[in-house]
LUMLUM-282915 format. One line per 10 residues: for each residue x, y, z negated of N, C-alpha, C. Coordinates in Angstrom, 1 decimal. Last residue first. Layout:
<nodes>
X,Y,Z,X,Y,Z,X,Y,Z  ... $
</nodes>
This chain:
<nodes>
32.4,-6.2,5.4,32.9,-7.8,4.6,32.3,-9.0,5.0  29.5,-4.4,6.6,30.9,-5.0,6.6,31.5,-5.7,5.2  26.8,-3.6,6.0,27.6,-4.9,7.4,29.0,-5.1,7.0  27.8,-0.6,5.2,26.9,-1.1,5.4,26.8,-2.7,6.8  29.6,1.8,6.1,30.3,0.6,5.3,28.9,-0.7,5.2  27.1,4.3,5.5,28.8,4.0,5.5,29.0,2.7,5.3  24.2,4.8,6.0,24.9,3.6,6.3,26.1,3.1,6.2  24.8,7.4,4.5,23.7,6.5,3.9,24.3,4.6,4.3  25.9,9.0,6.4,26.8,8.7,5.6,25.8,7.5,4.4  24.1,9.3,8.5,24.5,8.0,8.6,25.3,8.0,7.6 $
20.9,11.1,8.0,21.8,10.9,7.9,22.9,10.0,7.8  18.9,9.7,9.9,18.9,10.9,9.8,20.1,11.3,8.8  18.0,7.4,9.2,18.7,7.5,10.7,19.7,9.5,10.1  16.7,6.6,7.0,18.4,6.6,7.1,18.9,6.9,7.9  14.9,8.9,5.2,15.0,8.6,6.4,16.5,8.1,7.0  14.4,9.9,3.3,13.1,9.7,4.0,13.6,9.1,5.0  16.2,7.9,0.3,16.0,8.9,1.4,15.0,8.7,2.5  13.9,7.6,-2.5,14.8,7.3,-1.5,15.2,8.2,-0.1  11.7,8.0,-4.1,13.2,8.5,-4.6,14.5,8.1,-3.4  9.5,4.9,-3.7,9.8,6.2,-4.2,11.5,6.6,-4.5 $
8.1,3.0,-1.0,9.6,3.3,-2.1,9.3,5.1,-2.8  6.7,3.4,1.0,6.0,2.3,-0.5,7.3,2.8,-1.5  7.2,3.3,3.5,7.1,4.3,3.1,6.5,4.3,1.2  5.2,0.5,4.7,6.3,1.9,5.4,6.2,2.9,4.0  3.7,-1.6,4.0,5.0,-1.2,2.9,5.4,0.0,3.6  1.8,-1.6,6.2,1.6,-1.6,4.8,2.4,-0.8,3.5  3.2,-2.5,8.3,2.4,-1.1,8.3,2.3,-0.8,6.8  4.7,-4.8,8.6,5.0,-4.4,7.3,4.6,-3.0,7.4  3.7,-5.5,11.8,3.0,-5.9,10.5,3.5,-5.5,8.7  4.0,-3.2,12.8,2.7,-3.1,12.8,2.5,-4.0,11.5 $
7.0,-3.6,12.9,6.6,-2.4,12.0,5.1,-2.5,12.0  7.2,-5.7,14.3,7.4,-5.8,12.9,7.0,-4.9,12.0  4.3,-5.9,16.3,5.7,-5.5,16.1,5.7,-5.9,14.7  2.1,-8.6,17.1,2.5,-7.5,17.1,3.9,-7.7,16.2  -0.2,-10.5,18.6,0.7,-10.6,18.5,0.9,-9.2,18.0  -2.7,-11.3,19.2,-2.8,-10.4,20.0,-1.5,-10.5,19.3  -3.6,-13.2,16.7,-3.9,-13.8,18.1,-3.6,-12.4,19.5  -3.0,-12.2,14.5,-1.9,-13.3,15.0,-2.3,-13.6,16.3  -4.2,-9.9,14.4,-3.3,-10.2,15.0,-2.3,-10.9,15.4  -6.4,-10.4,12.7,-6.5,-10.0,14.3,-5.3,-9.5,15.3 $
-5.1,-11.1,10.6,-6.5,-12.1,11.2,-6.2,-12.2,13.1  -4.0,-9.3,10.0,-3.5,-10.0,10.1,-4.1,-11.1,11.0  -6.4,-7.3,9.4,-5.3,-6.9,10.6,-4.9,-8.1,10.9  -7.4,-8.4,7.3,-8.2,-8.8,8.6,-7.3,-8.4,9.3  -5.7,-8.1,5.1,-5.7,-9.9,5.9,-6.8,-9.5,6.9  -5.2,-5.3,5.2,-4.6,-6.0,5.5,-4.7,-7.7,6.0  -8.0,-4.9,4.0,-8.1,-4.6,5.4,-6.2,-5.1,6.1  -7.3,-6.1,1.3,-8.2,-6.6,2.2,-8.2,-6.3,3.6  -5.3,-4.6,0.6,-5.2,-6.0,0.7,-6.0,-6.4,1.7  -6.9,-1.9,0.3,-5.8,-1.8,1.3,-5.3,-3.8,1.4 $
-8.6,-2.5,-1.9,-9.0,-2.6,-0.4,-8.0,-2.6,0.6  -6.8,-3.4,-4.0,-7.9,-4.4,-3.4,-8.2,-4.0,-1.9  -5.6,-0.5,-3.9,-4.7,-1.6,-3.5,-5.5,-2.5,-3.2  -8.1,0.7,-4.9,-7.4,1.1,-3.4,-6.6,0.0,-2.8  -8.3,0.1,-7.0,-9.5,-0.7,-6.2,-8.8,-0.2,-4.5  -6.2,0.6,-8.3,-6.0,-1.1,-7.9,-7.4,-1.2,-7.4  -6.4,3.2,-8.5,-5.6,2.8,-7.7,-5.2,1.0,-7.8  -8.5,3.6,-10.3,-8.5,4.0,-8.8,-7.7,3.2,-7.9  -7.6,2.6,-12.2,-8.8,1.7,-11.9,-8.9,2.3,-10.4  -5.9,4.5,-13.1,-5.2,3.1,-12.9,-6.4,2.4,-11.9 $
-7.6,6.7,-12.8,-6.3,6.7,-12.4,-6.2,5.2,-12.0  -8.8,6.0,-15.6,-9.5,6.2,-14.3,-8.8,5.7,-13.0  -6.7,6.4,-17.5,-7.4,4.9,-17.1,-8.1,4.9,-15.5  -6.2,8.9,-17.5,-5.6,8.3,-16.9,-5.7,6.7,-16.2  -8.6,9.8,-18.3,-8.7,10.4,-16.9,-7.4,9.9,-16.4  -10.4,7.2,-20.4,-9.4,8.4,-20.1,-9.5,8.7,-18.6  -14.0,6.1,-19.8,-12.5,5.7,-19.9,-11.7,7.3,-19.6  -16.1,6.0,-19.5,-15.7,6.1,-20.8,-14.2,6.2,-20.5  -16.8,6.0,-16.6,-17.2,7.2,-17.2,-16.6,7.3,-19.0  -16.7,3.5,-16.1,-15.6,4.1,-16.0,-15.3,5.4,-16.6 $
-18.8,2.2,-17.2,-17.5,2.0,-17.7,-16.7,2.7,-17.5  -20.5,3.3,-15.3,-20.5,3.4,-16.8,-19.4,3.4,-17.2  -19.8,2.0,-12.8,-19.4,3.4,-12.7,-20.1,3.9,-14.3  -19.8,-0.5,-12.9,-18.8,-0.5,-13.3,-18.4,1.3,-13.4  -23.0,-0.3,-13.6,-22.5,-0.7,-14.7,-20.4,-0.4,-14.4  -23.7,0.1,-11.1,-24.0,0.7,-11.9,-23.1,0.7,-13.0  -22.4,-2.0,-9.7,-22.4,-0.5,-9.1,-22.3,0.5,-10.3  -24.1,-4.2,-10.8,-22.6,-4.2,-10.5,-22.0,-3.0,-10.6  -26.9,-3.4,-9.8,-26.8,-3.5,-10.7,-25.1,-3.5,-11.4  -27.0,-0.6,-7.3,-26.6,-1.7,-7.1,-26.5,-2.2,-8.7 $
-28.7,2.3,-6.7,-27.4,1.7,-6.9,-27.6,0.3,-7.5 $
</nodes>
């Protein structure tokens, strides 16, 4: 293992099992960033949908409904004024 390697999997070994948690999920969000700007990379020159490029956020909301097609009383009135 790696000097870097080593030392950040010490640290982590001290930390609560919620700290852990946090450190999980911002090396996930670093990598999910990352393989985000190479998509991007590789797709400004192949072009794509709107849903290819906000792939990312689909589904990023908590507590919402899963789905506005799927009920329209959600869209009532929605556009108008």
């Amino acid at each position: 293992m790696q000097p870097i390697q080593q030392r950040v999997v010490e640290v982590l070994q001290t930390l609560s099992s919620h700290e852990q948690q946090e450190v999980l999920d911002f090396v996930e969000f670093l990598k999910s960033k990352q393989q985000h700007a190479a998509h991007a990379q590789s797709s400004e020159k192949a072009g794509m949908s709107f849903l290819e490029a906000a792939g990312a956020y689909v589904g990023c909301l908590e507590g919402g409904p899963f789905d506005l097609s799927t009920n329209k009383a959600y869209m009532e009135g929605f556009g108008e004024e």
